[in-house]
C-alpha positions as protocol buffer text, in pm:
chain_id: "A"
residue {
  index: 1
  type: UNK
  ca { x: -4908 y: -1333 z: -4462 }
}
residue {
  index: 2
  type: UNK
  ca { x: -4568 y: -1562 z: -4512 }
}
residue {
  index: 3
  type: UNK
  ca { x: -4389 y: -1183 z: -4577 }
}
residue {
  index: 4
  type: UNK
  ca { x: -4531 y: -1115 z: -4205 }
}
residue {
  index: 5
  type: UNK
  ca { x: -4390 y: -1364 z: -4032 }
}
residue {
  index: 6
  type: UNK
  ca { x: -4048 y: -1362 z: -4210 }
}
residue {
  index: 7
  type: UNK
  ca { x: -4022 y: -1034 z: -4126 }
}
residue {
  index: 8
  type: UNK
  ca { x: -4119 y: -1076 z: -3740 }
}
residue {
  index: 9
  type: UNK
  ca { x: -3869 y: -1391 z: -3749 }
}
residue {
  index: 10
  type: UNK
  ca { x: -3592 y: -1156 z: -3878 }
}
residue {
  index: 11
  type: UNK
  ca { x: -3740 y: -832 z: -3677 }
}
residue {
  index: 12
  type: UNK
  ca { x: -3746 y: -1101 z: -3317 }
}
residue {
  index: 13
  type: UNK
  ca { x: -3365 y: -1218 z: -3431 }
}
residue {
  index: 14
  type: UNK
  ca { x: -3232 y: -850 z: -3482 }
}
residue {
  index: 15
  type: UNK
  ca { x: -3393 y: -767 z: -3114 }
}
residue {
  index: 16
  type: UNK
  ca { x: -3311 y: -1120 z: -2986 }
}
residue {
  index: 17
  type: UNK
  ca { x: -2936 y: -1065 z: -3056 }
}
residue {
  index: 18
  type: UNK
  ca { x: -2914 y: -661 z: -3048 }
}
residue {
  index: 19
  type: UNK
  ca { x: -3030 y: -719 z: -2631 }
}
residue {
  index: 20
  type: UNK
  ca { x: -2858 y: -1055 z: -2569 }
}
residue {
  index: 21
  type: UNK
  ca { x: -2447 y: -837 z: -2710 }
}
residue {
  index: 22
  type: UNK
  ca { x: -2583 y: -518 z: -2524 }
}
residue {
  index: 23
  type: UNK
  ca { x: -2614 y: -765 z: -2149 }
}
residue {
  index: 24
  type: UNK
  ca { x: -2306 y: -932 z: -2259 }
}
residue {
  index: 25
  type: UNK
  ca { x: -2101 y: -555 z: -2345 }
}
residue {
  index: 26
  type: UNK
  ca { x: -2266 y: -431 z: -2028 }
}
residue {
  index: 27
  type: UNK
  ca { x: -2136 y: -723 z: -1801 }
}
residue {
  index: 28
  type: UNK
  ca { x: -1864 y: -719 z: -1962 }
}
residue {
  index: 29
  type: UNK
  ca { x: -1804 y: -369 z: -1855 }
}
residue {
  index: 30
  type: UNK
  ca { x: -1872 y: -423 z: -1523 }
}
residue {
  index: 31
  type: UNK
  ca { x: -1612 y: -710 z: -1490 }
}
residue {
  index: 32
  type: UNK
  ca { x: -1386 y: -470 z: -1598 }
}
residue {
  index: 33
  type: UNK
  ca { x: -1400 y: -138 z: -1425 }
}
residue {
  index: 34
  type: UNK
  ca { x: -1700 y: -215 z: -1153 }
}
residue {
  index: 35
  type: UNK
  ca { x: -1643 y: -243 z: -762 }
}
residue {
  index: 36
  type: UNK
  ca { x: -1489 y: -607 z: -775 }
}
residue {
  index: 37
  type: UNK
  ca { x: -1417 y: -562 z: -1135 }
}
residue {
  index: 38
  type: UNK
  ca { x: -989 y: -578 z: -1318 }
}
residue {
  index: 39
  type: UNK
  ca { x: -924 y: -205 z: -1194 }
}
residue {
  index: 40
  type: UNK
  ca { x: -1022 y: -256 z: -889 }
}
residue {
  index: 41
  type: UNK
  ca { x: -866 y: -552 z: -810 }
}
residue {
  index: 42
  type: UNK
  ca { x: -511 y: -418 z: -946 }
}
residue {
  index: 43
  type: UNK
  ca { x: -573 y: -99 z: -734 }
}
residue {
  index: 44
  type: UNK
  ca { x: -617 y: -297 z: -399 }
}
residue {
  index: 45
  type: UNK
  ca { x: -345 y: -518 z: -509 }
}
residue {
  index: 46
  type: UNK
  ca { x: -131 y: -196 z: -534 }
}
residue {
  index: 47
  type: UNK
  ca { x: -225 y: -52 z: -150 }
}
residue {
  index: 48
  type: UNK
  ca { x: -161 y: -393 z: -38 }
}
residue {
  index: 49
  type: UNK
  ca { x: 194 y: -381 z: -195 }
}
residue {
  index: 50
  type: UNK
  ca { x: 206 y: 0 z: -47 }
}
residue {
  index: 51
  type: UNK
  ca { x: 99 y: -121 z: 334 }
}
residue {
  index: 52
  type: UNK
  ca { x: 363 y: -404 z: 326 }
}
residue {
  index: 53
  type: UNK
  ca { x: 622 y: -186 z: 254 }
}
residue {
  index: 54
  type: UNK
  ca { x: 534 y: 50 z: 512 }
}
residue {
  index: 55
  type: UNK
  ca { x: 509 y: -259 z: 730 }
}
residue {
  index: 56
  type: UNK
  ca { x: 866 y: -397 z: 654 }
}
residue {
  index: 57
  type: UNK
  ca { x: 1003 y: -59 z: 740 }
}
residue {
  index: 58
  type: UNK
  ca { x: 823 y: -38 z: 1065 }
}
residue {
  index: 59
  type: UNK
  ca { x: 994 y: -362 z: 1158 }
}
residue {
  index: 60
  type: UNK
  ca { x: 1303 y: -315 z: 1050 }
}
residue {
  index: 61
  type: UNK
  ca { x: 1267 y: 45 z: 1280 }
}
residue {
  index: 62
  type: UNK
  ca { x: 1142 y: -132 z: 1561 }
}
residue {
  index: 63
  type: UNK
  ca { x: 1406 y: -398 z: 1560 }
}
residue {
  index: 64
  type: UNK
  ca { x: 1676 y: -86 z: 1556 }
}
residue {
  index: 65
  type: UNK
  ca { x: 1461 y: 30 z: 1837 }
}
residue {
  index: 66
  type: UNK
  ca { x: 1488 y: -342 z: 2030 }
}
residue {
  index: 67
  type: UNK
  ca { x: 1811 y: -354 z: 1989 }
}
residue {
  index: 68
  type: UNK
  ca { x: 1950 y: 16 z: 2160 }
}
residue {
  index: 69
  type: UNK
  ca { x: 1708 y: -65 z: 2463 }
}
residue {
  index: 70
  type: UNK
  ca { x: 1878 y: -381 z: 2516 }
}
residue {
  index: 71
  type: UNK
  ca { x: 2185 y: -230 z: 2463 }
}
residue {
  index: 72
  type: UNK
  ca { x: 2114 y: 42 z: 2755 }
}
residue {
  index: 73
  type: UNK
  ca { x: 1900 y: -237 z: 2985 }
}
residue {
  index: 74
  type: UNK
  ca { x: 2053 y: -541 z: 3146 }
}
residue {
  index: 75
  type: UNK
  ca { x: 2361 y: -687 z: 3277 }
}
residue {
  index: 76
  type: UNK
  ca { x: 2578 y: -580 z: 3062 }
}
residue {
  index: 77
  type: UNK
  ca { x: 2549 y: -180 z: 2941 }
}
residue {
  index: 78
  type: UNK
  ca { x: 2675 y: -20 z: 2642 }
}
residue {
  index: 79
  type: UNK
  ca { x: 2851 y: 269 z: 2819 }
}
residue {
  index: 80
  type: UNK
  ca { x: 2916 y: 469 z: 2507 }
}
residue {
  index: 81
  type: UNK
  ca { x: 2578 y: 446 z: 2389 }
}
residue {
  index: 82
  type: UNK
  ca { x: 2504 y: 545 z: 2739 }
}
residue {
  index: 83
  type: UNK
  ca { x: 2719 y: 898 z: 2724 }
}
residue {
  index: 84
  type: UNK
  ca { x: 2578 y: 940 z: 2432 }
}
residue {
  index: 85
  type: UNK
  ca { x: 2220 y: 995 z: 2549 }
}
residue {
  index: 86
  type: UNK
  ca { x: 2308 y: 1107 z: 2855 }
}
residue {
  index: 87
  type: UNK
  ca { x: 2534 y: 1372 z: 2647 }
}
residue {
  index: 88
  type: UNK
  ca { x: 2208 y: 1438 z: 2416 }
}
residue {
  index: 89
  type: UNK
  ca { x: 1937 y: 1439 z: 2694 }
}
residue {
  index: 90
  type: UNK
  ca { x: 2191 y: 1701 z: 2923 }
}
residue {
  index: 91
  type: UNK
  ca { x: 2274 y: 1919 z: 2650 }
}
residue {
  index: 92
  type: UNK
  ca { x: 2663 y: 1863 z: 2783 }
}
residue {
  index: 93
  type: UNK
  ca { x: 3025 y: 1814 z: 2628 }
}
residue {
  index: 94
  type: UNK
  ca { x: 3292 y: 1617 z: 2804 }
}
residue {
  index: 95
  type: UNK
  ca { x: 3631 y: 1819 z: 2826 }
}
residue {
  index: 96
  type: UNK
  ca { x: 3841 y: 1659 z: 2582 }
}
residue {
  index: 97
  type: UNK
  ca { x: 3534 y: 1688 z: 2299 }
}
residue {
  index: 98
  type: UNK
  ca { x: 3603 y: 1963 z: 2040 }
}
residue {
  index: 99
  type: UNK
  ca { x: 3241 y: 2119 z: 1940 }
}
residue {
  index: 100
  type: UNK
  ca { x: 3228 y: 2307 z: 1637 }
}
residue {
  index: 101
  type: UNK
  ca { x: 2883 y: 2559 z: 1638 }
}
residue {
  index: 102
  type: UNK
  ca { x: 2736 y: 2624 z: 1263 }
}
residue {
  index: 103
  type: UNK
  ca { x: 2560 y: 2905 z: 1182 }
}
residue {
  index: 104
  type: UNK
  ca { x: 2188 y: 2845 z: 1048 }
}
């Protein structure tokens, strides 16, 4: 009877500690590669650096942008900014411009 219950104290510690490592590898697991786990984390940390990139170059475009409209509106006019688009938006050529037509 004493052999019995030394080997169901031994048996219960193998199972006790074989299922208590198996939660702890499994969470473990999960903390790395799961929905909120390392990867995840790195990958949104990633698109985030992605989408403020694309943000700082839509800023810096619309500032370019901001500054030719207040170059063509108000008081004071940029006139050869002004012949330019007119000159792009008329498909014309002053006189004294030499155009040079390339072949595609």
């Amino acid at each position: 009877m004493i052999i019995r219950t030394r080997r169901r104290r031994i048996g219960f510690l193998f199972v006790f500690h074989g299922l208590a490592w198996s939660f702890a590898a499994y969470f473990m697991h999960s903390a790395q590669t799961g929905d909120r786990g390392l990867v995840a984390k790195a990958e949104a940390k990633a698109r985030t650096e992605a989408i403020a990139v694309k943000i700082a170059e839509a800023r810096a475009e619309r500032q370019a942008w901001e500054r030719r409209v207040s170059q063509l509106s108000g008081p004071e006019i940029d006139r050869d900014l002004l012949d330019e688009r007119q000159r792009a938006m008329l498909n014309t050529v002053h006189p004294n411009d030499v155009v040079i037509l390339l072949d595609r």
